[in-house]
C-alpha positions in Angstrom: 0.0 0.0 0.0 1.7 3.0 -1.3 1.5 6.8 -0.8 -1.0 7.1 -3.3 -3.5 4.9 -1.6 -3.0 7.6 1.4 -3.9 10.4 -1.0 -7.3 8.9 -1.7 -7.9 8.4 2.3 -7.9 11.9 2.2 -9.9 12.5 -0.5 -13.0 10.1 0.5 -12.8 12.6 3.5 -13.2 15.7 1.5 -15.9 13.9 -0.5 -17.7 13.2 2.6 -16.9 16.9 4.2 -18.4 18.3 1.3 -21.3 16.1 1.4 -22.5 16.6 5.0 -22.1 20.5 4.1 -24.6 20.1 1.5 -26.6 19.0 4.4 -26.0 21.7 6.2 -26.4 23.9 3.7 -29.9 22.7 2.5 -30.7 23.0 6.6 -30.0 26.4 6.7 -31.5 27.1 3.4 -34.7 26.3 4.8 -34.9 28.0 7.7 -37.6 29.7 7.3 -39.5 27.0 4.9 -42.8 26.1 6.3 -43.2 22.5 8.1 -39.4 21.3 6.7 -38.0 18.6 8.6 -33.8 19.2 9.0 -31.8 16.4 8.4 -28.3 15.6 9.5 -25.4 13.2 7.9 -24.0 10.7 9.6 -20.5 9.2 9.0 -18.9 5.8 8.8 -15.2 4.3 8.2 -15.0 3.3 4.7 -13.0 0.0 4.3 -9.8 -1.9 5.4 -7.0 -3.2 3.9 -5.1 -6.4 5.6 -2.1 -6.5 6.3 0.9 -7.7 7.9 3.4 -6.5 11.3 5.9 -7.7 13.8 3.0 -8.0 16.2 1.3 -9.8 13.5 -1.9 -9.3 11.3 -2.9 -5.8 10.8 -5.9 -3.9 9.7 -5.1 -0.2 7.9 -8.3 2.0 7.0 -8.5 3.6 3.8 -10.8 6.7 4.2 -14.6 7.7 4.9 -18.3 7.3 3.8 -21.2 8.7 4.6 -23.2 5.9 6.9 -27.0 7.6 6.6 -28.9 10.8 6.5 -31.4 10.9 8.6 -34.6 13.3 9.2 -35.1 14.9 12.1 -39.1 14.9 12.2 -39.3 16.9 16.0 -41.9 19.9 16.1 -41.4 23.3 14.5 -42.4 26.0 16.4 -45.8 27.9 15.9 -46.2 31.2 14.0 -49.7 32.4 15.0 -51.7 33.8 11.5 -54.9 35.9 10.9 -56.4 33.0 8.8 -58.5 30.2 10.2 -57.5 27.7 7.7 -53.9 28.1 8.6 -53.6 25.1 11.0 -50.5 23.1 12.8 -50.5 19.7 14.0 -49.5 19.8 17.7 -47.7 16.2 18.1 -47.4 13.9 15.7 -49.3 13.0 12.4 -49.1 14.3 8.7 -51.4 16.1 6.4 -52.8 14.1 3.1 -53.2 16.0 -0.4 -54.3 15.0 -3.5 -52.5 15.8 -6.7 -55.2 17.6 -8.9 -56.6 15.4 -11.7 -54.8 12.4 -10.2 -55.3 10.2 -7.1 -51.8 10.6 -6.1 -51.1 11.5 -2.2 -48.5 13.2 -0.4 -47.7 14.1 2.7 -47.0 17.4 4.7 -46.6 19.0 7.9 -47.2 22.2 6.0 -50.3 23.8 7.0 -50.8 26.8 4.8 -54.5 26.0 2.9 -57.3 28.1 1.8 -60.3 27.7 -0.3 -60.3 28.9 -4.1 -63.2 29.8 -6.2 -64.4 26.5 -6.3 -64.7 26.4 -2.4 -61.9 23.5 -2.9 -59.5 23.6 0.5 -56.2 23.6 -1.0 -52.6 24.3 -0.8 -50.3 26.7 -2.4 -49.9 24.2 -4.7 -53.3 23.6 -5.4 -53.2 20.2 -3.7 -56.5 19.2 -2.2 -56.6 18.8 1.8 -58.5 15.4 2.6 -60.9 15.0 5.4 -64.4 13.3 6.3 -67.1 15.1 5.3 -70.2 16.2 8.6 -73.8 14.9 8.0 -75.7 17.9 9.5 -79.4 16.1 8.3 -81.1 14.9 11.2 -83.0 11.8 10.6 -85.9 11.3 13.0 -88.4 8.6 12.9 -91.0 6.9 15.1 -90.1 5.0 17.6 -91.1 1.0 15.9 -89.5 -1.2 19.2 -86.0 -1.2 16.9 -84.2 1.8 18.3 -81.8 1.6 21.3 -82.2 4.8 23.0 -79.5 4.1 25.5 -76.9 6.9 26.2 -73.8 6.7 24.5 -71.7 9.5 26.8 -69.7 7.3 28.0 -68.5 6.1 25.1 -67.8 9.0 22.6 -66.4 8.4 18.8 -64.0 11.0 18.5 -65.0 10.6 14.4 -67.8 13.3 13.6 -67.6 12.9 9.9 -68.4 9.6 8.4 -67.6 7.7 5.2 -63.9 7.9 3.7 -61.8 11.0 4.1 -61.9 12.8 0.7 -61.0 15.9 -0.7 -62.8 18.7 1.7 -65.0 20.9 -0.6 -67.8 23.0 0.3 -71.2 22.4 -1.9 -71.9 25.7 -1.8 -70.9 29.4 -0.2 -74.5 29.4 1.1 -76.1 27.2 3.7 -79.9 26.1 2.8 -82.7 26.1 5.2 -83.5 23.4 7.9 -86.6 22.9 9.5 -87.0 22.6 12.9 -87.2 18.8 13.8 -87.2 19.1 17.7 -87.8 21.9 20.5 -87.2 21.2 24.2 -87.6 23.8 27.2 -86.5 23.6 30.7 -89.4 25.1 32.9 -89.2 26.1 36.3 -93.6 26.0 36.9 -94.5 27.6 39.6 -96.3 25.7 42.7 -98.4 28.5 44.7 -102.1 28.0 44.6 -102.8 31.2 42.4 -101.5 29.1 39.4 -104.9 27.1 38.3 -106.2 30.1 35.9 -108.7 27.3 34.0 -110.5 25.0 36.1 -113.7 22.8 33.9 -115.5 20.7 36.0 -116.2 17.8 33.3 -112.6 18.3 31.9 -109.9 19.1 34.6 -107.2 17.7 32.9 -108.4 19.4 29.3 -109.1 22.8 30.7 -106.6 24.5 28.8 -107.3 23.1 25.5 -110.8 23.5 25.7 -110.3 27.7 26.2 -108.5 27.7 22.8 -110.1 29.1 20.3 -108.1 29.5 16.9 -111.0 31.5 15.3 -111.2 34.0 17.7 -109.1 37.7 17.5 -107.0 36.1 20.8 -106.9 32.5 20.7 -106.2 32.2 24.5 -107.0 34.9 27.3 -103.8 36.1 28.8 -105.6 35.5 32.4 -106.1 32.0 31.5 -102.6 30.5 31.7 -100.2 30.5 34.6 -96.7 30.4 32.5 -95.3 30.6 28.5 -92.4 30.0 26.8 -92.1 30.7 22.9 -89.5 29.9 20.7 -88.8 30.4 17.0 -88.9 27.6 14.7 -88.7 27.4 10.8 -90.5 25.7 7.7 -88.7 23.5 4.8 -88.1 26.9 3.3 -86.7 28.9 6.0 -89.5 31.2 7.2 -89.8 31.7 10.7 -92.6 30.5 12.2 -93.2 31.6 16.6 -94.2 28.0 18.5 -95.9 29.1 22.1 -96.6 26.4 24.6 -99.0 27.3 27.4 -98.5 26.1 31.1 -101.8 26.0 33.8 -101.8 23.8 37.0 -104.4 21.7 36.8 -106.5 21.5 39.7 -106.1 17.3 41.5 -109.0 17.4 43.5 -112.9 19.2 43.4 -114.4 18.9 46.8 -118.2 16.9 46.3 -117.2 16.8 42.2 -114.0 14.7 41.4 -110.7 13.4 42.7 -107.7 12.5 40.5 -107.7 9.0 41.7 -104.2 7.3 42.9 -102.6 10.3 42.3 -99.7 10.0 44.8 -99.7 12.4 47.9 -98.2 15.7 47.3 -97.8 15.2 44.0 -98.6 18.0 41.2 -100.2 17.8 37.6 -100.1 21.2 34.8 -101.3 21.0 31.7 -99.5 22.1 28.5 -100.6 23.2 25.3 -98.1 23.6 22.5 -99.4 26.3 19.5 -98.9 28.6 16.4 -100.7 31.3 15.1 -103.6 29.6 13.8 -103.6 31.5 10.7 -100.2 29.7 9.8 -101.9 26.0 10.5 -102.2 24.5 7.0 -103.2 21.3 8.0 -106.8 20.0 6.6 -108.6 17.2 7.6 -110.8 14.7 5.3 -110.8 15.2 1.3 -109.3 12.7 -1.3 -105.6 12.5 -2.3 -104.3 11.7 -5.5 -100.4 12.4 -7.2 -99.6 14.2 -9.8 -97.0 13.2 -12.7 -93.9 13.3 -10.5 -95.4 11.5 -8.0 -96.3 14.6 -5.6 -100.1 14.1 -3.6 -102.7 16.7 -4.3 -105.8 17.0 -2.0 -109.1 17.1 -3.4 -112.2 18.6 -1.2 -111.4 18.4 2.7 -111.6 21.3 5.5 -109.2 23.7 6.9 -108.3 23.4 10.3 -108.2 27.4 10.1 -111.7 26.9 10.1 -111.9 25.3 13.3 -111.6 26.5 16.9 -108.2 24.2 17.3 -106.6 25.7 14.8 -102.7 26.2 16.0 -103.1 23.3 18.4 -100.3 21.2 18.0 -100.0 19.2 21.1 -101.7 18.7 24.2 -101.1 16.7 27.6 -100.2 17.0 31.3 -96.4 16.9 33.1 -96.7 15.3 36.5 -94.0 16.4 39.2 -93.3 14.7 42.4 -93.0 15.9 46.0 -89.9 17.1 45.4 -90.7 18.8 42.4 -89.4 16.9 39.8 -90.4 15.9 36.6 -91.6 12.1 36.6 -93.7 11.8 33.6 -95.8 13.1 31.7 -98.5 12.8 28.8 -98.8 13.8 24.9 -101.7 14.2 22.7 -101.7 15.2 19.0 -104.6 14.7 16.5 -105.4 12.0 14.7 -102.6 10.1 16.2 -103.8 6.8 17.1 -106.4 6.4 13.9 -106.1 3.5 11.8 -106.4 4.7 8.5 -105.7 3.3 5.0 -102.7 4.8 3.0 -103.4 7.9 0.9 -106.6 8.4 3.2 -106.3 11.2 4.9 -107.9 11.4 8.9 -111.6 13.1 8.0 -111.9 13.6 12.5 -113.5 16.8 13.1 -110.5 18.4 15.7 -112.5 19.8 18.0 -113.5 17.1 19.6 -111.9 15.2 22.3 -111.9 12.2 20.9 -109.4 13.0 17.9 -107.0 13.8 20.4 -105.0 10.6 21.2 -101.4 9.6 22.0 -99.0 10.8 19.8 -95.9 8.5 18.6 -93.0 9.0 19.9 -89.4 9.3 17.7 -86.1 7.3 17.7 -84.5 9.6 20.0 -87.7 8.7 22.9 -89.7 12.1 22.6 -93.2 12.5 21.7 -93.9 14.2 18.5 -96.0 16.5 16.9 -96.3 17.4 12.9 -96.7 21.0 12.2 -97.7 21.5 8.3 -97.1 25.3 7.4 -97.4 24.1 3.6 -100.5 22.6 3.0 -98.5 19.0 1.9 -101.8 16.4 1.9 -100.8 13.7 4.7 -98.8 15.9 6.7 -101.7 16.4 9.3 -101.2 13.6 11.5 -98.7 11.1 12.4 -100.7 8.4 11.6 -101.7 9.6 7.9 -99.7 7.5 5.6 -99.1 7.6 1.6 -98.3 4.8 -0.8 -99.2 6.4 -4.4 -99.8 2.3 -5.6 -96.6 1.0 -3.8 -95.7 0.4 -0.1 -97.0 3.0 2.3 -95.0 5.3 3.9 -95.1 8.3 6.2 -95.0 11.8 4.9 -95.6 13.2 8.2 -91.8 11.3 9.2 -90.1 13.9 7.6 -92.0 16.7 8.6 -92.2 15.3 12.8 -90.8 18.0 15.5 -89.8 16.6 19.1 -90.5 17.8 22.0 -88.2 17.5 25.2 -89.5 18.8 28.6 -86.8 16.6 30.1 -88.3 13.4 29.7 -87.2 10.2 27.7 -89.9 7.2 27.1 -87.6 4.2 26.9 -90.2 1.6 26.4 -92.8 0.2 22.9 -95.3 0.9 22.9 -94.4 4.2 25.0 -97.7 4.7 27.1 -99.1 2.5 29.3 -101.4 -0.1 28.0 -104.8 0.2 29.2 -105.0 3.3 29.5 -107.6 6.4 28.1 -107.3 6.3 24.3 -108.6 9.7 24.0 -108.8 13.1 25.8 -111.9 12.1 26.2 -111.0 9.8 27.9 -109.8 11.8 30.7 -113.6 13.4 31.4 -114.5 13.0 34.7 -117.5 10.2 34.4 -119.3 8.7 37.7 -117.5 11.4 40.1 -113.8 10.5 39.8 -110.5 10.7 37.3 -108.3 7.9 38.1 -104.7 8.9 37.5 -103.0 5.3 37.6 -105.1 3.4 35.3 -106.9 6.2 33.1 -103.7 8.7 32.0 -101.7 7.5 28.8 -98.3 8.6 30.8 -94.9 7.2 29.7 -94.5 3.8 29.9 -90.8 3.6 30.9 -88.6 7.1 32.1 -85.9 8.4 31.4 -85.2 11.8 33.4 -82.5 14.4 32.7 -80.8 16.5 34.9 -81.8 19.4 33.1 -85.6 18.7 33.1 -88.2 20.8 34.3 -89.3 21.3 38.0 -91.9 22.8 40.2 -91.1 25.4 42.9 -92.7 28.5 44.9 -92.2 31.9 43.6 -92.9 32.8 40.2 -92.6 31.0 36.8 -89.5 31.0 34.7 -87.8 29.4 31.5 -84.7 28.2 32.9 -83.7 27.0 28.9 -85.1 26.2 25.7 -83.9 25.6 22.1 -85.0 24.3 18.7 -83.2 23.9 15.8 -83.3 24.5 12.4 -82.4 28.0 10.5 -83.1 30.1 7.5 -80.5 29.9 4.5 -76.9 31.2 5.7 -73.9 33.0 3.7 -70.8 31.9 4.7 -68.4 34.4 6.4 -66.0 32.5 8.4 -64.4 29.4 9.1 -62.4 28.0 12.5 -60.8 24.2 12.8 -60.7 23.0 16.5 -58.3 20.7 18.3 -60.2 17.3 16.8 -59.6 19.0 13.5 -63.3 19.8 12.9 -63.8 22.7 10.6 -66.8 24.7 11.4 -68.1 27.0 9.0 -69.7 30.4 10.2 -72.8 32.1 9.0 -74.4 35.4 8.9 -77.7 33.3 10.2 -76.2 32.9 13.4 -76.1 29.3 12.7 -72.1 27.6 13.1 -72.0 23.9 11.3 -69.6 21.2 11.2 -68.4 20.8 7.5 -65.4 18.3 7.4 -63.3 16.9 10.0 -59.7 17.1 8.8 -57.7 13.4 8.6 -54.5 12.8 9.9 -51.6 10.1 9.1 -48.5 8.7 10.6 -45.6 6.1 9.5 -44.1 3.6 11.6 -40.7 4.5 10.0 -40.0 8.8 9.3 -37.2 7.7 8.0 -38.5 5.9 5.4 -40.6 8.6 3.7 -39.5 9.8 0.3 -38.7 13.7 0.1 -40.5 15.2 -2.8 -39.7 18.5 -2.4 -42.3 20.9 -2.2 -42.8 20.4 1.7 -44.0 17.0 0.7 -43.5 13.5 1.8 -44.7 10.0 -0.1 -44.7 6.5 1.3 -42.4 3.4 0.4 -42.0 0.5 1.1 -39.3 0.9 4.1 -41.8 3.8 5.7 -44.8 1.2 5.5 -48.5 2.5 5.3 -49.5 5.2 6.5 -52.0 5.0 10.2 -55.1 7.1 10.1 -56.9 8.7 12.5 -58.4 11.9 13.9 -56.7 15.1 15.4 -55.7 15.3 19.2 -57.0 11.6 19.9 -55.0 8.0 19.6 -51.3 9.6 19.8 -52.3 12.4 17.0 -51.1 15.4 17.3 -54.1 18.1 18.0 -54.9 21.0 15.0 -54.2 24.7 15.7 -55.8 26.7 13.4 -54.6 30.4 12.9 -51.0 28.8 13.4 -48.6 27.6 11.2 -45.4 25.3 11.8 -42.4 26.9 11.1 -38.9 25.0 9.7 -37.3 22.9 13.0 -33.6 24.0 11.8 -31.5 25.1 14.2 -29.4 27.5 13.6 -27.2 27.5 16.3 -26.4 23.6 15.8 -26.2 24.4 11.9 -23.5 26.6 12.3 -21.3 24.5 15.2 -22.3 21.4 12.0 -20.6 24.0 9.1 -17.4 25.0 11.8 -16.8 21.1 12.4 -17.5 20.8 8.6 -15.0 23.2 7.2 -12.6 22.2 9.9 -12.4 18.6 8.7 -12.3 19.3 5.1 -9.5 21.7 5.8 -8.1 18.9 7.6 -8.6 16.0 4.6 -7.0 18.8 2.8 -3.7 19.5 4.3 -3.5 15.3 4.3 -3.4 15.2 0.4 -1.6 18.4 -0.2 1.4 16.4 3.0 1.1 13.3 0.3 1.4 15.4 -2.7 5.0 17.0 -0.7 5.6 13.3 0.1 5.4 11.9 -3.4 7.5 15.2 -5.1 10.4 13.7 -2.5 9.9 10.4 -3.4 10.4 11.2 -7.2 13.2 13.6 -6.4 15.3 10.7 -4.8 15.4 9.4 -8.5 17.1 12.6 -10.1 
């Protein structure tokens, strides 16, 4: 092994000097680059040559290579933005694009999207972010014995969209109505005696409803109630429509005319009456129904309910509270709800009386349930209408059912106790007593929450209500929370879940290809990619109005491109100490 074989020791450690600068270099280049990963270069002893000494065998290196570059894939730091669809992933996890006009992915930690013209959520490069898209339709049906209603609290999905993640697009800059499909108030019903404003002698617990009067100027007397609550609730197109229930104690016992038989001791029964301005009650009753050409029902003859006294009724029934004042059950009447009637025949019983007053279903979430037809739609009047237009019936009314939640959940089918009065009628004192146990439809099986109404002294308040439902939105604002979930914000005061933004990681960093770009691809020594959702099953958590900045450091860069130069230098002097070494060695022939 000559002195030329030293030479080229010295030069694999220049090669390699030069290399790791490159390194460096392209770490400090991107300093400032958005989500870049640094990298550093590792270093290895090339080979060895065998030889031969008085001590005996003998192993002489002959230079340096460069053993691996590896990523450094810790957290950048956060630079905090004025734009909502800037977001950072706060642990670990990647972004997913999609090349446009291709179903190739990458991979970024570069956060820096916003929505183009065509409401696409893309990057700077016009690379689609990909996500699951929200369902925000709300599909309630009646309660057929096949629904669990059990809670589920304990055991929350931390997915809110559904399907497969795909690119996240907005339908449309707008949002479209919703009608309301379910109300619920939180009452606090005053107890003190001067709370019975309606007594009736022959209907106790039908007082109230038998005051209203949807024909008259004033459909109810403001001295005949105790309490209100209103709330505003909207039609398939967005109007507004105001929804009034009406609260008055009914009165348990009439000394020498009834009792309200094994009604427990101490305990308290009001009657509720849930209404609209009878002038917006489209509902009709009787007539014939046949479709037109895209299968739509038209009503031939029938009567207006706006022609009839109950016009705006919607629902009726009793809430019974214990000693204690707490809600324990309760009752729910709608019309027309327990008629058997043939499909596309629609309920021809005259609403004012008693007897078309009956039980009302109750929906998959456990809620009794009214239908409130603002459109005139044939079959939409009762819950028990149904259409079939020569196939299999089905409900119109389904889609067009609102809940109502005083606090109460019937966990039972059928949902009121069996043998009970099929009718307000029902509940008319006959033969000098009403007997609670055995004669009032109540729930079958409860379910009470915390948050439902109560009796006390003092005067009557709504502690809560809400409905949902909205007229058509424009879109002015987005935010992304910590599970990734982007919310869109709208100028109806209404804020939606849209998409809920996916997340992946690799068991092996170091096997992702660099594309350049800020983007990352899989191979086959990084493995699949793991999905999941922001902030749960080791994911790092989204923060939008923040982007991740480069995790170079400088300070190490620079110590790197010192001990760098230094050894290159070094390498250097080596082969220039060779190159003296050799010009002797051909001097000794002159």
């Amino acid at each position: 092994m000559g002195l030329s074989a030293s030479m080229w020791t010295s030069v694999s450690g220049l090669m390699v000097h030069g290399k790791k600068m490159n390194v460096v270099g392209n770490n400090i280049a991107n300093v400032s680059t958005l989500g870049f990963k640094a990298q550093r270069m590792d270093f290895c002893d090339y080979l060895y040559v065998s030889g031969g000494s008085v001590s005996g065998p003998t192993q002489i290196g002959q230079g340096a290579g460069v053993y691996a570059v590896l990523g450094d894939f810790s957290q950048g730091s956060f630079e905090s933005t004025n734009t909502g669809t800037d977001v950072a992933i706060d642990g670990n996890g990647f972004f997913r694009v999609r090349q446009p006009k291709s179903e190739m992915m990458y991979y970024t930690r570069a956060g820096d999207f916003y929505f183009d013209k065509d409401r696409q959520l893309i990057n700077p490069q016009k690379m689609l972010l990909q996500g699951w898209k929200v369902d925000n339709t709300k599909d309630l049906t009646f309660n057929r014995g096949s629904t669990s209603i059990g809670s589920v609290a304990d055991n929350p999905s931390p997915y809110v969209g559904s399907g497969a993640p795909r690119d996240i697009v907005l339908e449309s800059w707008n949002l479209p109505p919703e009608q309301t499909r379910s109300v619920s108030f939180t009452m606090q019903l005053s107890n003190d005696s001067n709370t019975d404003r309606t007594t009736n002698t022959t209907n106790p617990m039908s007082a109230l409803f038998g005051q209203w009067d949807g024909t008259a100027e004033t459909p109810l007397a403001d001295n005949a109630y105790a309490a209100q609550s209103s709330i505003n609730v909207y039609d398939a197109g967005g109007t507004k429509h105001t929804l009034t229930v009406y609260y008055d104690k009914v009165e348990t016992e009439k000394t020498g005319q009834y009792v309200l038989k094994d009604l427990p001791a101490g305990y308290t029964v009001y009657e509720y009456l849930v209404t609209i301005p009878p002038s917006e009650d489209m509902r009709t009753y009787g007539g014939t129904v046949s479709y037109d050409g895209e299968g739509n029902p038209l009503l031939a003859g029938g009567t207006k309910f706006s022609t009839t006294k109950k016009a705006g009724v919607l629902m009726t029934g009793q809430l019974i509270f214990n000693q204690s004042g707490q809600l324990v059950n309760q009752t729910a009447f709608t019309y027309g709800a327990g008629a058997t009637l043939a499909a596309d025949t629609p309920c021809n019983l005259d609403p004012t009386r008693l007897t078309s007053w009956q039980p009302t279903k109750t929906s998959s979430n456990g809620l009794p349930v009214f239908v409130a037809n603002f459109s005139g739609t044939p079959l939409t009047n009762t819950v028990s209408e149904m259409a079939a237009n020569g196939g299999t019936p089905y409900s119109i009314a389904e889609k067009n059912i609102i809940e109502l939640d005083f606090g109460l959940k019937n966990t039972a089918n059928p949902p009121w106790k069996t043998g009970a009065a099929t009718s307000l009628a029902g509940l008319t004192v006959g033969g000098g007593t009403i007997e609670y146990a055995t004669a009032v439809p109540t729930m079958a099986s409860v379910e009470r929450h915390e948050s439902a109404s109560i009796l006390t002294s003092g005067k009557a308040t709504i502690r809560d209500s809400d409905a949902d439902g909205y007229p058509v939105g424009i879109l002015n604002g987005y935010k992304i929370d910590p599970d990734g979930v982007l919310y869109g914000t709208y100028d109806n005061n209404q804020t939606l879940a849209l998409y809920q933004i996916a997340l992946y990681d690799f068991d092996n960093l170091q096997g992702l290809y660099r594309e350049g770009n800020n983007l990352y691809s899989e191979t086959n020594e990084s493995g699949r990619p793991r999905q999941g959702v922001p902030n749960h099953s080791g994911f790092g958590a989204t923060r939008s109005y923040n982007i991740e900045q480069s995790n170079v450091d400088l300070a190490r860069e620079f110590v790197q491109m010192i001990s760098t130069q230094r050894g290159f230098q070094a390498n250097s002097k080596g082969i220039t100490t060779v190159d003296t070494m050799l010009e002797t060695v051909i001097g000794m022939k002159r």
